[in-house]
N, C-alpha and C positions, 0 to 999 in steps of 0.2 A: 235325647241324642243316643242312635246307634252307635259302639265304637266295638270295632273287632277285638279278638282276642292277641294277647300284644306282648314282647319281652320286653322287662326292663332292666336296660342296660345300668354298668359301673358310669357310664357316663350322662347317666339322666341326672337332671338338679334335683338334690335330696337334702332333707332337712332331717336330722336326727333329735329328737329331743330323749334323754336317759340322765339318770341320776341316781346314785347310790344314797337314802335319806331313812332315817330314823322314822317310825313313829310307833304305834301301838301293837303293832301285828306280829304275826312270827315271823322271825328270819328265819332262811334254809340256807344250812350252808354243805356244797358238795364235795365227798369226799376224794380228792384224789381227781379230785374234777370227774367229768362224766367217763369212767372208766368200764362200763359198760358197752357202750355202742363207738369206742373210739379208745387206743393205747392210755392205759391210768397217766396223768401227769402229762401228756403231749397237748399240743395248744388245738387241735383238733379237739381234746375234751372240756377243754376249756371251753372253746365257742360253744359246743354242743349243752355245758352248764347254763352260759350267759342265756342261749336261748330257750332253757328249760324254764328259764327263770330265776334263777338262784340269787342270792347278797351277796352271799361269801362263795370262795371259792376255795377249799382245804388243799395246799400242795404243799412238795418239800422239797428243802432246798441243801445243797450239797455244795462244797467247794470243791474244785478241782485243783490240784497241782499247781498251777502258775494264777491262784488266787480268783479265779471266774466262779461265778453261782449259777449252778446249772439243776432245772428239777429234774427230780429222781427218789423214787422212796430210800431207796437198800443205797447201803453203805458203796456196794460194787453193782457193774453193770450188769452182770453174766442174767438175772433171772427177767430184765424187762430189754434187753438187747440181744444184738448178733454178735459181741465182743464180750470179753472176760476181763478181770484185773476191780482193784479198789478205784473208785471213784478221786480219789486222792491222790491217788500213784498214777492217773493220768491227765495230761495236757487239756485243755480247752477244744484242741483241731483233734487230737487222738480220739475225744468223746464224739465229736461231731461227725466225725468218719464211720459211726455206728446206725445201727437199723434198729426201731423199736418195735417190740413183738405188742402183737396184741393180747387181751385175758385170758385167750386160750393158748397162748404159745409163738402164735402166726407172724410170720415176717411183713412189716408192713413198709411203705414208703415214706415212712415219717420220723426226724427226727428228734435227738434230745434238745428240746426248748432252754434258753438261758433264762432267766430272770427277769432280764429287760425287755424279751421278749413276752414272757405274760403279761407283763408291766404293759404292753402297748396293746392288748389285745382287752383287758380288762379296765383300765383306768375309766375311770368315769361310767362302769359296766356295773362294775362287783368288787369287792373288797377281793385282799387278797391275802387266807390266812397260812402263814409262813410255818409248816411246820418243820421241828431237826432245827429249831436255829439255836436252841442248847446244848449241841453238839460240836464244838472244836476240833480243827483237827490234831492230832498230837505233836505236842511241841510250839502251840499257839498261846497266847496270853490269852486268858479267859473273855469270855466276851467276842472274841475276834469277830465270830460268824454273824454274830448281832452286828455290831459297829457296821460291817461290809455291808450287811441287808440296810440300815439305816439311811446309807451314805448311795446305794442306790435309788431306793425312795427316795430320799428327799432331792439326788437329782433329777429324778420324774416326775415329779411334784405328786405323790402319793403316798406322803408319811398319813394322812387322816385317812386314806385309804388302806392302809397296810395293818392286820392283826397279828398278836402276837399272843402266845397262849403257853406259860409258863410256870413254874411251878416255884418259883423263887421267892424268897423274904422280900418284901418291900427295901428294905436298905439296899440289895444285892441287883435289884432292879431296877434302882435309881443310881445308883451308881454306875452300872454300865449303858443306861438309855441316857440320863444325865437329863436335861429340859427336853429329849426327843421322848420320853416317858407320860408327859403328859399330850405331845402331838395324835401318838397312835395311837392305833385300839388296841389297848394291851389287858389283857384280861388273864388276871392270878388264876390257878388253878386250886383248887377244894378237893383234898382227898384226907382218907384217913390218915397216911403214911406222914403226913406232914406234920411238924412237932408243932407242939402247941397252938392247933390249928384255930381255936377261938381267938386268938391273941390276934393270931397272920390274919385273918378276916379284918375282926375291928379294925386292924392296922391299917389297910387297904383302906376302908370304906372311911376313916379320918382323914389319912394323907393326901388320897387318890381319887374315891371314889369313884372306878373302874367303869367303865360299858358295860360290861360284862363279867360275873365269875364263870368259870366252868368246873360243873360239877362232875366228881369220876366215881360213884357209890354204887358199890356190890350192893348192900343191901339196904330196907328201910329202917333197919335198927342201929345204921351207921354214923358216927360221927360226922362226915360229912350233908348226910340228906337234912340232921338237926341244923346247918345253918342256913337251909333255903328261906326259911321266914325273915330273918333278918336282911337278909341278900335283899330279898324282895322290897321288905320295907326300908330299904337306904336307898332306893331306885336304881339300882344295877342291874341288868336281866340278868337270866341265871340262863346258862350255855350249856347245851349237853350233848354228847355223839352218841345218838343210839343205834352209832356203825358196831356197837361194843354191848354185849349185853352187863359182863361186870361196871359197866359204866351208869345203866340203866337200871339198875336193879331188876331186870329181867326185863324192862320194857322197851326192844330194842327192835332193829329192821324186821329181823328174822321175824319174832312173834307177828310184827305190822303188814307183813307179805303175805306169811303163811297162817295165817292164825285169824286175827282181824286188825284194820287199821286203829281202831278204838282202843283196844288193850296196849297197842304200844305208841304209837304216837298221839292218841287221843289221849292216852293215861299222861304223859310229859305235860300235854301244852296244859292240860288239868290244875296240874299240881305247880304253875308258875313257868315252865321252862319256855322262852319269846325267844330261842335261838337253838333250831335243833342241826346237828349235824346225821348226814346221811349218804348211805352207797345208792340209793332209788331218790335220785331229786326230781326225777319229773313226777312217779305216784305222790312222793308227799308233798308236793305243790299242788297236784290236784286233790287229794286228801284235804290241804286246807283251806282251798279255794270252794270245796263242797261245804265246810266250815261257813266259813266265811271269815275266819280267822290269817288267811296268807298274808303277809306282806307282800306284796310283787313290787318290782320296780317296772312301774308301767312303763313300756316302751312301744313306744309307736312310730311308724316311719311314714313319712310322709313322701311320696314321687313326685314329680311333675314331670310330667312325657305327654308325646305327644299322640294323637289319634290319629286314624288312619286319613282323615280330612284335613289335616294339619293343624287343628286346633290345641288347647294347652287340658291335659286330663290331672285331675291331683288325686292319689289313693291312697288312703290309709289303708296300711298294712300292721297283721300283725303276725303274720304267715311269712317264714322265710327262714333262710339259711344263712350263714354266713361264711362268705367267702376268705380263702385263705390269706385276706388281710385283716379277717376280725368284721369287715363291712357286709350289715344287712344286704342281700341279693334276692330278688322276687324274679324265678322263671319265666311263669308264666301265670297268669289269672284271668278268671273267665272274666263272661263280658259284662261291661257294667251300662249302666244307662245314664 
């Protein structure tokens, strides 16, 4: 059957099947969401993540003044907005009244996204890892920022969705997640700086046994790089941002871009690491899909529209955009038979 070339509408019957799921392969997760082709942190780069392909999606999140979570890296608006002032010292409608720049500066049409708003845009998409939530605002009983992020999740039904990446004692962790500790993906962090960091591991990997550690090691003769073996063998994957080269021991975006992708993300996924974070989530999803090593979360969308004879046409797609409700949209596609 001949069928012309054809749009498909927001209101053709579509069936979506996605799922956010565990198994052997690498995760990627984006920093600051796609902040390359779209303002760091706006739900434009979000979508632009989900369809790169990502698990995770790295954002941060800030209180504002009359208690809303709104992302944002910086403490104040002045470097990713057209407004100035602490992020704290303004209202929810005061922040919203604002313009977000893009990576070079540029004023764009798009504003500061809340919380509930990545929450609707990624749920069922991509994890969504929370960063700044151990940051209080002053004068807050510790914890605050957690509790708030919790009590959102878990009214979106996205606590198993939602990570959390900290650097805190197991007791100090369970104490303020309380039973929502073992819900999320809460993955301790492994650095040097941390006291008696053999102890805090074991700890974890007894009480807890984490998704995830994430590892933050300057170099390979660090106290931290000596507990990936363990990590490994308690079945935890080991999590690592090599947005940072002190993170990487040198094997980070920069060398992967400019350098070779082997030397730094082929040296990671090497040496155990099944969760890399990154500023380039589309090269290192194809990086490890040449592998053969990606995790993807296969997503495929299914149309049904109609041809030009009236008949019923069904297409798999996996070509498309997504419209400013987070919903797959196919333009246009040549002709099929």
């Amino acid at each position: 059957m001949n069928v012309a070339k054809f749009i498909v509408c927001l209101a053709a019957v579509m069936v979506v099947t996605m799922g956010v799921a565990e198994t052997n392969g690498v995760m990627v997760a984006s920093h600051r969401a796609d902040w390359q082709f779209a303002p760091e942190n706006s739900l434009e780069s979000l979508k632009n993540a989900i369809r790169f392909g990502a698990d995770i999606i790295e954002t941060d999140v800030r209180m504002t003044k009359d208690g809303h979570i709104v992302i944002m890296h910086d403490y104040a608006v002045n470097r990713t907005t057209n407004g100035s002032g602490y992020i704290g010292d303004l209202t929810l409608d005061e922040i919203r009244a604002l313009w977000l720049r893009d990576n070079l500066g540029a004023m764009t049409p798009y504003q500061v996204p809340t919380l509930e708003e990545f929450i609707s845009v990624a749920k069922g998409k991509a994890w969504l890892y929370l960063d700044k939530a151990i940051y209080d605002l002053p004068g807050h009983e510790e914890g605050t920022l957690v509790r708030k992020l919790l009590e959102i999740a878990r009214a979106n039904g996205t606590l198993e969705e939602t990570m959390f990446v900290l650097p805190w004692p197991y007791e100090k962790a369970k104490r303020i997640f309380g039973d929502d500790l073992e819900r999320v993906r809460y993955c301790p962090v492994i650095e040097d700086k941390i006291p008696n960091l053999k102890a805090y591991v074991d700890e974890y990997i007894e009480k807890l046994h984490p998704f995830a550690f994430q590892f933050r090691m300057a170099s390979l003769d660090s106290k931290t790089y000596a507990q990936l073996p363990k990590v490994l063998a308690s079945g935890s994957r080991a999590f690592i941002a090599a947005t940072w080269s002190n993170h990487t021991a040198g094997h980070d975006d920069r060398v992967s871009i400019f350098e070779s992708p082997d030397k730094g993300w082929g040296w990671l996924v090497e040496q155990g690491f099944t969760i890399i974070e990154t500023n380039h989530t589309r090269d290192l999803i194809q990086y490890l899909k040449a592998r053969g090593e990606a995790e993807m979360n296969d997503t495929t969308y299914q149309f049904s529209v109609k041809d030009r004879t009236g008949g019923e046409v069904s297409l798999m797609l996996d070509m498309f955009y997504l419209s400013q409700e987070g919903t797959p949209v196919a333009v246009q596609h040549p002709e099929v038979e």
